[in-house]
PAZAPA-4460 file (N, C-alpha, C; in steps of 0.05 Angstrom, whole numbers, plus 32768, in hexadecimal, padded with zeros to 4 digits):
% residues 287
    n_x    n_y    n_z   ca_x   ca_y   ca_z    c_x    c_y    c_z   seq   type   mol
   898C   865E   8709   8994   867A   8704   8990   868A   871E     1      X     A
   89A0   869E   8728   899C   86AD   873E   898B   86BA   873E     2      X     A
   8981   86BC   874F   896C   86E1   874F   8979   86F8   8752     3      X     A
   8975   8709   8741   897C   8728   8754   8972   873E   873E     4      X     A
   8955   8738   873E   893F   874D   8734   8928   8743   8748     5      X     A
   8915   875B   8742   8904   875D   8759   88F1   876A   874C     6      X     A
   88D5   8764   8747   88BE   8781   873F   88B0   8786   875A     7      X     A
   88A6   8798   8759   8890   87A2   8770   8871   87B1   875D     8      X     A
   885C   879D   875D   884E   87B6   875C   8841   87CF   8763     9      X     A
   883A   87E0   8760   883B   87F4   8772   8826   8808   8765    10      X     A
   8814   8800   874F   8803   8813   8743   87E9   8813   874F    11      X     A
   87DE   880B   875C   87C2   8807   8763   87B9   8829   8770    12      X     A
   87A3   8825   8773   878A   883D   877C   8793   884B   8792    13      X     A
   8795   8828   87A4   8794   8828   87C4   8778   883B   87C5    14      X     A
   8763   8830   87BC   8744   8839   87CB   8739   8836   87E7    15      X     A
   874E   881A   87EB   8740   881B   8805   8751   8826   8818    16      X     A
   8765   883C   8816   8771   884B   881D   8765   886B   8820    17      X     A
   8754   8875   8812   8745   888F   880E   8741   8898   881E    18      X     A
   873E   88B1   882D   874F   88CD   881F   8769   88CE   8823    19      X     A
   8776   88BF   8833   879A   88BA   883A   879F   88B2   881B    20      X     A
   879A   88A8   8810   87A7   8899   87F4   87A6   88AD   87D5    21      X     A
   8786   88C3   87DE   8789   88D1   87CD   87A6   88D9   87B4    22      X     A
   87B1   88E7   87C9   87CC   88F8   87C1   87E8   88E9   87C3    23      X     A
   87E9   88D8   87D4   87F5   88CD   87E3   87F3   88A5   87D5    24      X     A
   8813   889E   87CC   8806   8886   87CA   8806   8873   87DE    25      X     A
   87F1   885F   87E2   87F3   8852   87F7   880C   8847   87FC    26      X     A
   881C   883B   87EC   883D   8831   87F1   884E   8842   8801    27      X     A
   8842   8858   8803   8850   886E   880D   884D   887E   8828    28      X     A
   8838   8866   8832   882C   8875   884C   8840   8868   8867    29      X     A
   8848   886F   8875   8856   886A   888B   884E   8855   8897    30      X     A
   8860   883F   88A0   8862   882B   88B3   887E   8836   88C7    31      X     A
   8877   8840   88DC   888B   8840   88EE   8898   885D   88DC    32      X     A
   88BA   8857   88DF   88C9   886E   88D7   88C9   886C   88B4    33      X     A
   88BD   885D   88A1   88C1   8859   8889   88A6   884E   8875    34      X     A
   88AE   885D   8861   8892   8851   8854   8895   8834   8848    35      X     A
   887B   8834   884E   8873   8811   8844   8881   8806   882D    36      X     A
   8884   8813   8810   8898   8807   8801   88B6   8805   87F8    37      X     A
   88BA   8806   8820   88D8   8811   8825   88E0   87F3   882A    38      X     A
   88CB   87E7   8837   88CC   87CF   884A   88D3   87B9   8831    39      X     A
   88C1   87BE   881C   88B5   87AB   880B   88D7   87A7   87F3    40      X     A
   88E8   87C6   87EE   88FD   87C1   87E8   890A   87B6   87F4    41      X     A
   890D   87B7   8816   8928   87AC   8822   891F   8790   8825    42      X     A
   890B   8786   8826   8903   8767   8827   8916   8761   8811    43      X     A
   890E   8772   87F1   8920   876A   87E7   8939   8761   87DF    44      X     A
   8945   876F   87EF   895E   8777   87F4   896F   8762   8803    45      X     A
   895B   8761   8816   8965   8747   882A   896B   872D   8820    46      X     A
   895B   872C   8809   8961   870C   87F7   8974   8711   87DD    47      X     A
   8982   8726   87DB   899E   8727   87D0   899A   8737   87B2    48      X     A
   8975   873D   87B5   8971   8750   879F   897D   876B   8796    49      X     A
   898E   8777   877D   8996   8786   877F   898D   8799   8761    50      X     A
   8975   878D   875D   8967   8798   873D   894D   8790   8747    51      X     A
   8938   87AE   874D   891E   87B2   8752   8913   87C2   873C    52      X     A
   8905   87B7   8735   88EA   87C8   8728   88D3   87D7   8730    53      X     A
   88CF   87EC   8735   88AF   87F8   873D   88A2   87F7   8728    54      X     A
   8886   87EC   8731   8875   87F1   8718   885F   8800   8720    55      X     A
   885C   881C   8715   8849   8837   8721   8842   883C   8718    56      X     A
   882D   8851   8717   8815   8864   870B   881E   8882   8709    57      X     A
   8810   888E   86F7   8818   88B0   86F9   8813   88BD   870F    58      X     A
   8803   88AF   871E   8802   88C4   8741   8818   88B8   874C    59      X     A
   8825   88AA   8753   8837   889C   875E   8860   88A2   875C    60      X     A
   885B   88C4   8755   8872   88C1   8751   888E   88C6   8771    61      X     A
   8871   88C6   8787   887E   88C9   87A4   8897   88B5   87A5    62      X     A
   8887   889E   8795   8891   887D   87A1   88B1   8881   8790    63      X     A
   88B4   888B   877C   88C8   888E   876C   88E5   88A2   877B    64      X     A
   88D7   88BB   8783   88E5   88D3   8792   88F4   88C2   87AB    65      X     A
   88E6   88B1   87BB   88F0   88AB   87D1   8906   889B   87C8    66      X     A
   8908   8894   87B2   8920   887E   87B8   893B   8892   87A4    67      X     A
   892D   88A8   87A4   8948   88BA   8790   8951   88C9   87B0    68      X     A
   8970   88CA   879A   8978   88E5   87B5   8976   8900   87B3    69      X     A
   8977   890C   87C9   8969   8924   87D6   8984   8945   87E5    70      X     A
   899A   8941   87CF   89AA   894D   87C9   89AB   8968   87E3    71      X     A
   8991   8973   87E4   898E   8991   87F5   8987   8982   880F    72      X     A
   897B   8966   8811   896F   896C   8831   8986   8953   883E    73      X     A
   8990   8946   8828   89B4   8936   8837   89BF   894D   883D    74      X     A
   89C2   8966   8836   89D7   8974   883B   89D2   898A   885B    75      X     A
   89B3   898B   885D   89A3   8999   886D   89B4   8981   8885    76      X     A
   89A4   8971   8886   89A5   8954   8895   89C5   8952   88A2    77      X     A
   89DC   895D   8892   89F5   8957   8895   89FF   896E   88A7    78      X     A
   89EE   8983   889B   89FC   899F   88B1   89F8   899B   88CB    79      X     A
   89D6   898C   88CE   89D2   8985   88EC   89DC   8973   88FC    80      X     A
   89E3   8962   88E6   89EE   8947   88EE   89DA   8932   88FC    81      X     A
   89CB   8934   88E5   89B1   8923   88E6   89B0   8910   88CB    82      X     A
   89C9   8909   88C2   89D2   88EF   88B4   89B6   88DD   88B1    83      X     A
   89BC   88D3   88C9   89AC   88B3   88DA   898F   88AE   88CA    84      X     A
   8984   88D0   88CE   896E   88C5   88C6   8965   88BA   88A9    85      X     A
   897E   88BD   8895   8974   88B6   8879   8983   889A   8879    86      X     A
   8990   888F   8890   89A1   8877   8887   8997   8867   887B    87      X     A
   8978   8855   8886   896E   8842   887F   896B   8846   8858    88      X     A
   895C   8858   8856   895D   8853   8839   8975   885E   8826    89      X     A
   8992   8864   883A   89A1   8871   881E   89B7   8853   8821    90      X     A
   89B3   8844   8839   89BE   8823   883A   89B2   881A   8822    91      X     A
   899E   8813   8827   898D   8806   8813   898F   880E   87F7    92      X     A
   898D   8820   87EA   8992   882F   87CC   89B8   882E   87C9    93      X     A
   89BC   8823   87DC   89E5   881C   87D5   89E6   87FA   87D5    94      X     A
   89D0   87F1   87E0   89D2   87D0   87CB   89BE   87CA   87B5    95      X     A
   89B0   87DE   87B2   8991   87D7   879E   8990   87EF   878D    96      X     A
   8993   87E7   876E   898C   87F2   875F   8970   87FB   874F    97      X     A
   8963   8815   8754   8944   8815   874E   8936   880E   8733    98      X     A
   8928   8814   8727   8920   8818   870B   8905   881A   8714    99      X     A
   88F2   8821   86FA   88D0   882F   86FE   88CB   882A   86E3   100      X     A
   88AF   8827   86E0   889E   8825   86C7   8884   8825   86CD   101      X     A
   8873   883C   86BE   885B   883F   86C3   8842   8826   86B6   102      X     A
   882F   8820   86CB   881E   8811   86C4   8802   882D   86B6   103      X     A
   8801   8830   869D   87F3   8840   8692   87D2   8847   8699   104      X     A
   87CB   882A   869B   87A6   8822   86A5   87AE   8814   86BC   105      X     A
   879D   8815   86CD   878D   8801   86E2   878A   87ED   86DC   106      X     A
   8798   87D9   86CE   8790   87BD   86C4   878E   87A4   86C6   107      X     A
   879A   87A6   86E2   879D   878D   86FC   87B8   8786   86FF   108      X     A
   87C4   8774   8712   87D9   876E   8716   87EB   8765   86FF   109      X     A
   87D8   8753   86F2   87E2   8744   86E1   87F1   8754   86C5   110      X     A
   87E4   876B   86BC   87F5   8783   86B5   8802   878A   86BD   111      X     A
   8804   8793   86DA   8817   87A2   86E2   8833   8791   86E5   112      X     A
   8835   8779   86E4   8849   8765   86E4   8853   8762   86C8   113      X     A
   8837   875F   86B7   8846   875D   869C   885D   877C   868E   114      X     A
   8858   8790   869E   8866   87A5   8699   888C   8799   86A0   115      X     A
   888D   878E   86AA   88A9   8786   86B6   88B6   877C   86A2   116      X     A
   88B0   876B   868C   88B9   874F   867B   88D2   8761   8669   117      X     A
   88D2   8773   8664   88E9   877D   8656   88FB   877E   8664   118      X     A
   88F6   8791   867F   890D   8791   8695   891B   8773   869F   119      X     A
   890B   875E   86A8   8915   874B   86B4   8916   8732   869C   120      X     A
   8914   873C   8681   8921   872F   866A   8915   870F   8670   121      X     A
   8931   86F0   8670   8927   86E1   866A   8935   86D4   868D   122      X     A
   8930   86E1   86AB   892F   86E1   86BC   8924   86D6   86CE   123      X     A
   891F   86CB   86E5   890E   86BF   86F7   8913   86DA   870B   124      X     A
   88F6   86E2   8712   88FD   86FC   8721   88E5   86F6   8738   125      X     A
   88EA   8704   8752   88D5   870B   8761   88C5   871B   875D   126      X     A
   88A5   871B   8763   889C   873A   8764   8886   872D   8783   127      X     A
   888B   8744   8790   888B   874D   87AA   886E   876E   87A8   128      X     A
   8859   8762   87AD   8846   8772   87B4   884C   8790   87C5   129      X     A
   8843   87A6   87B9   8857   87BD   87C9   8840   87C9   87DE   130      X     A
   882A   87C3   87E9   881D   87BE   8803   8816   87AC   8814   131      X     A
   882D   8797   8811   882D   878A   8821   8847   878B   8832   132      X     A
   884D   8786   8848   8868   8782   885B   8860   876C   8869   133      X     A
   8875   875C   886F   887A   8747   8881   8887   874D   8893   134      X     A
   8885   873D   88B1   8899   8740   88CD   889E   872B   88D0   135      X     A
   88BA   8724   88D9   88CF   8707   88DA   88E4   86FE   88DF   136      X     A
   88E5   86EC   88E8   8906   86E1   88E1   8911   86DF   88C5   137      X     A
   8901   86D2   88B3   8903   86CF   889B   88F5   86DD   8882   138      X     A
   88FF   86EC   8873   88E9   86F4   8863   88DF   86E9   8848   139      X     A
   88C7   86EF   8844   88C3   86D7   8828   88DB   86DE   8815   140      X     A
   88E1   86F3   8810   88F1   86F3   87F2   8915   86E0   87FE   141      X     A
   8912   86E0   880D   892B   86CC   8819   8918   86AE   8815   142      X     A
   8906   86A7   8820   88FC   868C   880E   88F5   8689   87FE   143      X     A
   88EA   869C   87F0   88E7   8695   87D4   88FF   8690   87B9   144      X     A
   8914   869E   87C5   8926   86A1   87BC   8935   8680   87BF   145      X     A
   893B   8675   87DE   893F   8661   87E5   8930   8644   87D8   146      X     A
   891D   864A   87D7   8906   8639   87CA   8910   8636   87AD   147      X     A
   8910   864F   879E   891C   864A   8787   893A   863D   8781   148      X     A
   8944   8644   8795   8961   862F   878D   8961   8612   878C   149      X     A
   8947   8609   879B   8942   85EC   87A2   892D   85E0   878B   150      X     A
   8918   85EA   8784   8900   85E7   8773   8909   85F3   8755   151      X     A
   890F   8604   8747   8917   860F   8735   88FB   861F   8723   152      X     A
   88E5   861C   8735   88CD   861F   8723   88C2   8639   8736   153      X     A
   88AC   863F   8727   889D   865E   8734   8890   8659   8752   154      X     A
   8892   8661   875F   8886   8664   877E   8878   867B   8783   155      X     A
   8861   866E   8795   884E   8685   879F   884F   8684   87BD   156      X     A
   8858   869D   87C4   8853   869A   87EA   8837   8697   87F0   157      X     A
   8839   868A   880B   8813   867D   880F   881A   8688   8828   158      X     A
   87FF   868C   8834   87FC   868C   8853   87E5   867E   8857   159      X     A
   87DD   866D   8873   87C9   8669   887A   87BF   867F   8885   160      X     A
   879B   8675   8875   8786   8684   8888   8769   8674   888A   161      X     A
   8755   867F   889F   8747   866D   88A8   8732   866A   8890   162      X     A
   8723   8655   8897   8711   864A   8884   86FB   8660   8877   163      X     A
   86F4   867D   8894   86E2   8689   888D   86ED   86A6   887C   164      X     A
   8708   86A8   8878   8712   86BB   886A   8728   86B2   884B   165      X     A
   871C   8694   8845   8726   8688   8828   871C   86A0   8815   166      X     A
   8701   86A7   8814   86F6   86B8   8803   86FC   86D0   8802   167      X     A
   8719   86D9   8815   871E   86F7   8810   8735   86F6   87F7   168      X     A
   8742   86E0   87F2   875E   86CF   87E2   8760   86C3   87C7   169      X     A
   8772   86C3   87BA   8776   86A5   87AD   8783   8694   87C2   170      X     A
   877A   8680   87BB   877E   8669   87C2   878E   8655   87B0   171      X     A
   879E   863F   87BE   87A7   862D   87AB   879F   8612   87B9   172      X     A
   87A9   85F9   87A9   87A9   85EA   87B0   87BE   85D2   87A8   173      X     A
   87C9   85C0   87B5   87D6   85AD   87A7   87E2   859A   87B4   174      X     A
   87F9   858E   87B8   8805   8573   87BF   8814   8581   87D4   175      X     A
   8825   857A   87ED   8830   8588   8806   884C   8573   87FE   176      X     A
   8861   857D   87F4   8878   8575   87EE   8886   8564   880A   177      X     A
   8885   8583   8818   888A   8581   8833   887C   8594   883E   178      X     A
   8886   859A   8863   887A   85A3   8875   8880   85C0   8862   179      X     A
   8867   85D1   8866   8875   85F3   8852   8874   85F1   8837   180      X     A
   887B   85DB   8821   887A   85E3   880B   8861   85D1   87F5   181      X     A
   884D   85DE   87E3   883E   85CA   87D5   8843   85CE   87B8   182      X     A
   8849   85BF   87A9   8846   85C0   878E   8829   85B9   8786   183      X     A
   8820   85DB   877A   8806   85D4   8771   87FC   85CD   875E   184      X     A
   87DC   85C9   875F   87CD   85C1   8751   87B0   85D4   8743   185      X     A
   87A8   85E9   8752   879D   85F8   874C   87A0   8617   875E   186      X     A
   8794   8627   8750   8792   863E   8758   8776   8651   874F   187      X     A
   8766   864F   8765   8748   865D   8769   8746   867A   8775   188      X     A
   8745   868F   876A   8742   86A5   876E   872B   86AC   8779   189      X     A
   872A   86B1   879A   870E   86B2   87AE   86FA   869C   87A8   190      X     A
   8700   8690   87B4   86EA   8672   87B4   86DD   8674   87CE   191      X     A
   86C3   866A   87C8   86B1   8666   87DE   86C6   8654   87F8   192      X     A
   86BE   8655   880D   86C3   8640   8825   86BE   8627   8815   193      X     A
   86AC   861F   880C   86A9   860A   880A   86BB   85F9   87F6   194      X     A
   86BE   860B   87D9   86CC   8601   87C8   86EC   860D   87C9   195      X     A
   86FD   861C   87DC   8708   861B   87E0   871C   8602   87DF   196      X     A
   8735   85FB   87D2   8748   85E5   87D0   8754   85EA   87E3   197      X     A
   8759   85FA   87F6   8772   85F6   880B   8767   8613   881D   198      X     A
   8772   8614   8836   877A   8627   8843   8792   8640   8847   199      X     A
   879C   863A   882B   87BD   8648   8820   87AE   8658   8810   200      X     A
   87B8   866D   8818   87B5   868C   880A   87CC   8698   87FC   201      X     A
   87C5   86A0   87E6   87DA   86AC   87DB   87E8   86C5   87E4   202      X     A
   8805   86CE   87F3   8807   86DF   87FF   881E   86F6   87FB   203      X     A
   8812   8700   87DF   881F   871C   87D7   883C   8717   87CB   204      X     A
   8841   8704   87C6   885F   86F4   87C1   8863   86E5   87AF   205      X     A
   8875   86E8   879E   8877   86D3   8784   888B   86D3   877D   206      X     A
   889E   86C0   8776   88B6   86C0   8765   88B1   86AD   8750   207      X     A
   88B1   86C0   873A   8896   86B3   8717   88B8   86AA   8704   208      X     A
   88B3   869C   86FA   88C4   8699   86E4   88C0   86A8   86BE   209      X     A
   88D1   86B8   86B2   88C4   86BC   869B   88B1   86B7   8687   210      X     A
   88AF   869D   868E   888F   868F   867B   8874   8699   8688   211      X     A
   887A   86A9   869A   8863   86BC   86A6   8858   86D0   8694   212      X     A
   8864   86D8   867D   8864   86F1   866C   884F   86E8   8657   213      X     A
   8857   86CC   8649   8849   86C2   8639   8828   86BD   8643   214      X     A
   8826   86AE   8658   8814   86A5   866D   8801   86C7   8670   215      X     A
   880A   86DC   8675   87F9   86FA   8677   87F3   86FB   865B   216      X     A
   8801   86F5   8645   87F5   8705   862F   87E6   86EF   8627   217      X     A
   87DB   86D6   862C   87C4   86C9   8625   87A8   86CC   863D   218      X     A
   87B8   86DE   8651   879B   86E3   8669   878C   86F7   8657   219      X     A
   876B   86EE   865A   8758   86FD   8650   8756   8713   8667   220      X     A
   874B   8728   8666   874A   873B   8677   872B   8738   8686   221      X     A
   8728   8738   869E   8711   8736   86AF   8702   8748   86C2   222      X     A
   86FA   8742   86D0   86E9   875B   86DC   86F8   8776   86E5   223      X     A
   86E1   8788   86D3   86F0   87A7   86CC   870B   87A9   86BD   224      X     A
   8709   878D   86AE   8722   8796   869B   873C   8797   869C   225      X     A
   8745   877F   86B7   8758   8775   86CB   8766   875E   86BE   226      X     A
   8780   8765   86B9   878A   8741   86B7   8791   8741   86D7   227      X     A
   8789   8726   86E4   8792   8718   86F6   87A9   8702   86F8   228      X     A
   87C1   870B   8700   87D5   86FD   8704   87CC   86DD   8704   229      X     A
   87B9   86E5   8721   87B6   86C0   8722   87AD   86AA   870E   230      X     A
   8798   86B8   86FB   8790   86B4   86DF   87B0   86A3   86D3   231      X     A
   87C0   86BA   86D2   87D4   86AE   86C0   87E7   86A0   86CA   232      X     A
   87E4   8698   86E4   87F1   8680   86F7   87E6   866D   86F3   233      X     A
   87CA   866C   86EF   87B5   8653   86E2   87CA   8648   86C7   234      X     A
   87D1   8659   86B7   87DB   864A   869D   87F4   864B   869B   235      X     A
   87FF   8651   86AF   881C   8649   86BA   881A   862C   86BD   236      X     A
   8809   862C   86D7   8808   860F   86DA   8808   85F0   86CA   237      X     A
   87FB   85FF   86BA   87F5   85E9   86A3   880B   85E2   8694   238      X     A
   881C   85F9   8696   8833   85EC   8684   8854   85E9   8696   239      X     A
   8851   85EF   86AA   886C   85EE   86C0   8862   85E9   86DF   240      X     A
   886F   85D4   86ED   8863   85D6   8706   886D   85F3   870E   241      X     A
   8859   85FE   8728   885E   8612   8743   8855   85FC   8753   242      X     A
   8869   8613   876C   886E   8603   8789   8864   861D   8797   243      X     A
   8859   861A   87AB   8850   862F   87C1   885A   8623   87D5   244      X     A
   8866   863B   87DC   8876   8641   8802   8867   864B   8810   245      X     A
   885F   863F   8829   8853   8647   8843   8864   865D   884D   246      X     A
   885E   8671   8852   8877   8692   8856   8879   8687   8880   247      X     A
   888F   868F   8881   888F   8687   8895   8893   86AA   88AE   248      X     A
   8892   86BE   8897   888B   86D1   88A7   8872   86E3   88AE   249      X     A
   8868   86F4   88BD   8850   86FA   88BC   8846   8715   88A4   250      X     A
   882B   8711   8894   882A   871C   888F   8814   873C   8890   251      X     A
   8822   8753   888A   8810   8767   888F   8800   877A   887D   252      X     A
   87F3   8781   8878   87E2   8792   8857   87DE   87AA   8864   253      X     A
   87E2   87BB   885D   87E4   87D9   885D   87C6   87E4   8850   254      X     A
   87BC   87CE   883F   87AB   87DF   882A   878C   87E9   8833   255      X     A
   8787   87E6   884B   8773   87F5   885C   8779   8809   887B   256      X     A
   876E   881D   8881   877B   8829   88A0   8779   8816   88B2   257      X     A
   8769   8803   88BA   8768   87F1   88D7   8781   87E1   88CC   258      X     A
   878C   87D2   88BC   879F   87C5   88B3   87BA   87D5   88B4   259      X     A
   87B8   87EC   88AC   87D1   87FE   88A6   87D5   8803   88C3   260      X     A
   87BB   880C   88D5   87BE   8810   88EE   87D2   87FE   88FA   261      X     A
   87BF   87E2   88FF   87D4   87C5   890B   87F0   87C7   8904   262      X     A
   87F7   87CB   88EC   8810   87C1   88E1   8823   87D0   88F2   263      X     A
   881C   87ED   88F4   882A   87FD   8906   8836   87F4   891D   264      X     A
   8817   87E7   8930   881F   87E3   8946   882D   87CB   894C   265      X     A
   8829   87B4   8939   8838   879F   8932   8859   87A5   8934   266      X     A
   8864   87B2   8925   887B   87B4   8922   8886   87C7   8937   267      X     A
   8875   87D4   8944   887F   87EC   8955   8880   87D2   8972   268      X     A
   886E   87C1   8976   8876   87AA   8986   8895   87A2   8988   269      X     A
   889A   87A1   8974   88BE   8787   8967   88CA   87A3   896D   270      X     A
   88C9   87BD   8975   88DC   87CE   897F   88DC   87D6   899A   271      X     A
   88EB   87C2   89A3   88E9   87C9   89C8   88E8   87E5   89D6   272      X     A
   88F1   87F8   89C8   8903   8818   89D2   88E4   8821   89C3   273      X     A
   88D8   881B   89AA   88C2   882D   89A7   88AD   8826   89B2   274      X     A
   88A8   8801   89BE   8898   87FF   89CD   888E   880A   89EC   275      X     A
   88AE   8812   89F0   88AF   8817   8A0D   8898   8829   8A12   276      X     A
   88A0   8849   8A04   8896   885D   8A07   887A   8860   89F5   277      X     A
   8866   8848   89EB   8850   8841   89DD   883C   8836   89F7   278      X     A
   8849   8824   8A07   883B   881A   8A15   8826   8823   8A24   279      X     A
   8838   883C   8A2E   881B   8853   8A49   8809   885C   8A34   280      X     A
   880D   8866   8A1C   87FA   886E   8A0F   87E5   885B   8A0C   281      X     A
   87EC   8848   8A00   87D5   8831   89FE   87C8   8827   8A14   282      X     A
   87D6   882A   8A31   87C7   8823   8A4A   87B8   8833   8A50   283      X     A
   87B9   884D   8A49   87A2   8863   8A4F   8793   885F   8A3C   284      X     A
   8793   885F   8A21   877F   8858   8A14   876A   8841   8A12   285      X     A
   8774   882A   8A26   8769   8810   8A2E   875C   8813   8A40   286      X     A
   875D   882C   8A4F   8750   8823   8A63   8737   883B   8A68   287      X     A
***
């Protein structure tokens, strides 16, 4: 079956965003010329998705406004003939159709995914973490998507990370098909170094198949009252293989300032014309 639905979740605190996050949702804080869950739609976009879901909170209705149109300031914009600056997202909203549904409580991911199952019916859909962005040639929802044409079963993007940061992750573990792809065998949510199964981290990325719905409504709810997705990837497992893809682009998290910081400068790197005039600043500040 094709893909062309997409969830994002997008309800969280962002605490470790505070006082920027207060008012403001973190999805919504600027990377470069666009906010962060601008990036996270056009990833989508790029892998031929043309049915997104937001899944948000009652403070969150920034994340919603941005992707509506803006009738008085297109028209402001037109007298000046300052078009350009809304291209990127009025491109984007002419191949991708939006939709929204509120996550009511704080109740972990694994809620906020189960909110989707009416929308994306009896579907194989992506859902794509909405503080996370990747930089690449390739983006995961283009392999995962790819992956799925070949495998037919649920996929989790992995990234390697080192032995002394397994415990910030889930982790998985399992058989290496080939170079990049494992059909697993388990999945350990922050494991010690030691008991750690693998060096593959789970990385903000999933393309789940419908039997995911059933799988959440048998997760017990866990600390503070959280279903955890990964929880109900555990009893996925048990009854359908998953395959995990090594992402072959880099990935970036927004969800603290020294991270939000980097990501900036990360991507402001891959723009030669914005690096130019970045560089003297940073040499005076180096030195």
């Amino acid at each position: 079956m094709p893909i062309h639905k997409a969830i994002i979740p997008a309800a969280g605190f962002g605490t470790r965003m505070l006082p920027a996050a207060k008012a403001i949702p973190k999805e919504m804080l600027p990377v470069l010329d666009r906010p962060t869950i601008q990036y996270v739609v056009e990833e989508a976009a790029s892998a031929g998705i043309d049915d997104v879901l937001l899944i948000t909170s009652r403070n969150k209705r920034a994340i919603e406004d941005h992707f509506d149109r803006d009738a008085e300031l297109e028209a402001r914009l037109a007298s000046s003939n300052k078009q350009s600056l809304l291209a990127s997202i009025q491109s984007l909203m002419g191949s991708v159709t939006l939709h929204s549904v509120r996550q009511p409580e704080q109740r972990g991911l694994g809620d906020a995914v189960n909110r989707a199952r009416r929308h994306v019916g009896d579907e194989p859909f992506l859902c794509l973490l909405g503080d996370t962005i990747f930089s690449g040639e390739v983006s995961p929802a283009v392999q995962l998507v790819e992956a799925y044409r070949e495998f037919g079963t649920a996929l989790i993007g992995l990234e390697q990370v080192s032995a002394d940061k397994v415990e910030r992750y889930g982790i998985v573990g399992g058989t290496e098909v080939r170079p990049g792809v494992l059909k697993l065998d388990t999945l350990v949510e922050k494991p010690s170094k030691s008991n750690a199964p693998s060096h593959y981290a789970i990385a903000a990325r999933y393309l789940l198949t419908p039997a995911i719905f059933d799988c959440l409504d048998q997760t017990p709810a866990g600390k503070g009252g959280e279903i955890q997705l990964t929880d109900a990837l555990k009893l996925l497992l048990r009854e359908q293989p998953i395959h995990g893809i090594v992402l072959q682009s880099r990935r970036h998290d927004i969800g603290n300032p020294l991270d939000w910081f980097k990501t900036n400068l990360m991507l402001a790197r891959r723009n030669p014309q914005l690096w130019e005039q970045l560089q003297p600043l940073l040499r005076t500040l180096l030195q």
